[in-house]
Residue, then its C-alpha position, 0 to 999 in steps of 0.5 A: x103875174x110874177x112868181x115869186x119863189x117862196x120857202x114852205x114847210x108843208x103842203x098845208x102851205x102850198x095849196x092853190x087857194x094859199x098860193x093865190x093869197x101869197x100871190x097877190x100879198x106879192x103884188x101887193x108889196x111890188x105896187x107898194x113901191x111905185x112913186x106914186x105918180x103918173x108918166x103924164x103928170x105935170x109934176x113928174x120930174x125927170x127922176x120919175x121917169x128913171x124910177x117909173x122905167x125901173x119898175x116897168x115892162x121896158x126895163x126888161x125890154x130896154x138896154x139899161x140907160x138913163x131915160x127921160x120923161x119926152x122919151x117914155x111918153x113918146x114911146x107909150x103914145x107910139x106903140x099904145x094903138x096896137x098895145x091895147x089890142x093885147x091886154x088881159x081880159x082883166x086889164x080890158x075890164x078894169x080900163x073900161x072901169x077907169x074910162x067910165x070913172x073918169x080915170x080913177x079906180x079904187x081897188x076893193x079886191x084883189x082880185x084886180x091888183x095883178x091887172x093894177x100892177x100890170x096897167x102900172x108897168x105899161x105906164x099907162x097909170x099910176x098908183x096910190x095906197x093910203x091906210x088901207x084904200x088903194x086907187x088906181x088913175x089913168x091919166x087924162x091924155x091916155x083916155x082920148x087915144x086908148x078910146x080910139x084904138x078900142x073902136x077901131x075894128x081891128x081892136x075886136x078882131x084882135x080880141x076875138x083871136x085873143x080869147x081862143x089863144x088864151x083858152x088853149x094856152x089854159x087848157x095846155x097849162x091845165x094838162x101840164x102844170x107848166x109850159x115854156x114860153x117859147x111855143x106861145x110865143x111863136x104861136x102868138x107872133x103868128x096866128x095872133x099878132x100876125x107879125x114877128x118884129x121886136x115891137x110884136x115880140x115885146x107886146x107878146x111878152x107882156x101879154x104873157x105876164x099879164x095874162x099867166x102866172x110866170x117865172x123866169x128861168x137863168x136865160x131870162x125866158x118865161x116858164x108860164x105856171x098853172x097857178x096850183x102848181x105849188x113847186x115847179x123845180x120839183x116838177x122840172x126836176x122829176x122830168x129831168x130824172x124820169x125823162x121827156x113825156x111824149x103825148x098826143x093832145x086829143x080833143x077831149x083833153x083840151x077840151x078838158x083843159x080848157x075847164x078846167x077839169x077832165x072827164x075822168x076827174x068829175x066823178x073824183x070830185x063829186x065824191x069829195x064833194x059828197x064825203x066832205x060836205x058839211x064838215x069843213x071849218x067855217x073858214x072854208x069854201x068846198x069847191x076851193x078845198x076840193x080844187x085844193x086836194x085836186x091840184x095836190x093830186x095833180x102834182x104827185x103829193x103823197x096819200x099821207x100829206x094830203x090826208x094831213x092837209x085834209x084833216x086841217x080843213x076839217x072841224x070832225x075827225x077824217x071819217x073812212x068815207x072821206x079817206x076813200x074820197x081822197x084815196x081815190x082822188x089821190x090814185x086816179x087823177x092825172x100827174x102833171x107833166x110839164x111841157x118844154x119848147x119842142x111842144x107841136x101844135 
């Protein structure tokens, strides 16, 4: 899903749990924008098509042109068989959803909107808000081909490699806060895809949108994001001014990576844990704040700023306990440190 840059006062406003909810907000808005119909539909019109290319994934992938609606169908039937093979795991879930509906979703959380937007710039569906509901379709003459290309064997080998890959783009994210896409890209053409041309390249893209939260830099390269990362410039330029990192990745850090939490940080949670439970305001969840602190943590926020953030969750007055908890917290995690495209693997 797109990052979209935005402008923050405190840290307060750049916790992992905010981050998610301004994401989707985003999502949200850029789904707003689509004309509301399918590619498929009997009733979409030529300007259709040129709106429905604008917001796709071949707008990026596609020399600007006028399109039209026999071209776009023509290449999403062509290349869907080996499409369907790459999607997130999410679109997998929500497009057995619409399969077994009969093609129409609707939307009760947000959760699977940043699925929705990306099964919308595929062009395989179209979608709807009225008031307060939002719906999802699939076209009828999608349902027959994509049933097909998910029964064939290939679509579970694919899926099998799908998921180690994905776990271990997780797991680097997780140990550096942001990953160049130039690696995944090479790895996934190679040991995923099995081949490297334009199509292959293309596919991988989306995938990589789909699948991780991304920016693109001034060459139109993606920059893949954990999702706590609050402000990536402040990261890339830390690297810049203290230089490249070297490290080697053992077993037990992409182990760590991969859930999301490393050994050395388990018994700095559990303490959190302990200090703050009971004491946080209604509208809290424990484990989401203290993920929260950790990812602050993780990106070298200062003691002071996240002991305001802290007290903002609170309903007592910070006890020394909870300090403690925190300070420890803030000492004893392990800083991002940003992987660039010269990564080995």
């Amino acid at each position: 899903m797109l990052r979209e840059a935005t402008v923050h006062a405190d840290w307060g406003e750049k916790t992992m749990s905010m981050l998610r909810e301004k994401q989707f907000e985003a999502c949200e808005r850029r789904l707003g924008a689509h004309p509301g119909v399918s590619l498929f539909s009997q009733e979409a019109t030529e300007l259709d098509a040129q709106k429905l290319w604008d917001g796709s994934y071949y707008r990026q992938e596609m020399p600007k042109t006028l399109v039209s609606l026999d071209d776009l169908r023509k290449r999403v039937a062509r290349q869907l068989p080996l499409e369907v093979r790459y999607l997130s795991q999410e679109e997998v879930a929500l497009l057995e959803r619409l399969l077994i509906s009969e093609g129409t979703v609707v939307l009760g959380e947000w959760d699977d909107i940043g699925a929705a937007e990306a099964l919308v710039s595929r062009l395989w569906c179209s979608f709807h808000m009225t008031d307060d509901v939002w719906s999802l379709d699939l076209p009828m003459d999608l349902h027959e081909p994509l049933l097909i290309a998910m029964n064939d064997p290939e679509y579970i080998r694919a899926r099998d490699v799908l998921f180690r890959y994905e776990a271990m783009i997780m797991g680097l994210l997780y140990i550096a806060g942001f990953l160049h896409s130039a690696q995944p890209m090479q790895l996934f053409l190679r040991d995923v895809a099995g081949q490297a041309d334009m199509l292959a390249a293309n596919i991988a893209r989306r995938y990589l949108q789909s699948t991780f939260e991304y920016m693109a830099d001034s060459h139109n390269e993606l920059i893949l994001l954990h999702p706590g990362l609050a402000d990536p410039y402040r990261l890339i330029a830390s690297m810049s001014i203290e230089g490249q990192f070297s490290i080697e990745l053992s077993q037990e850090m992409m182990a760590g990576g991969v859930n999301g939490l490393f050994a050395e940080e388990i018994p700095l949670q559990e303490a959190l844990y302990g200090a703050l439970n009971g004491f946080l305001r209604p509208e809290y969840d424990l484990a989401d704040v203290a993920e929260d602190l950790r990812m602050l943590a993780k990106q070298g926020v200062s003691l002071g700023e996240m002991e305001a953030v802290m007290s903002s969750m609170l309903c007592v007055l910070p006890t020394r306990a909870m300090k403690r908890a925190l300070e420890q917290l803030h000492q004893c995690t392990p800083h991002w440190i940003g992987l660039k495209a010269e990564l080995q693997h």
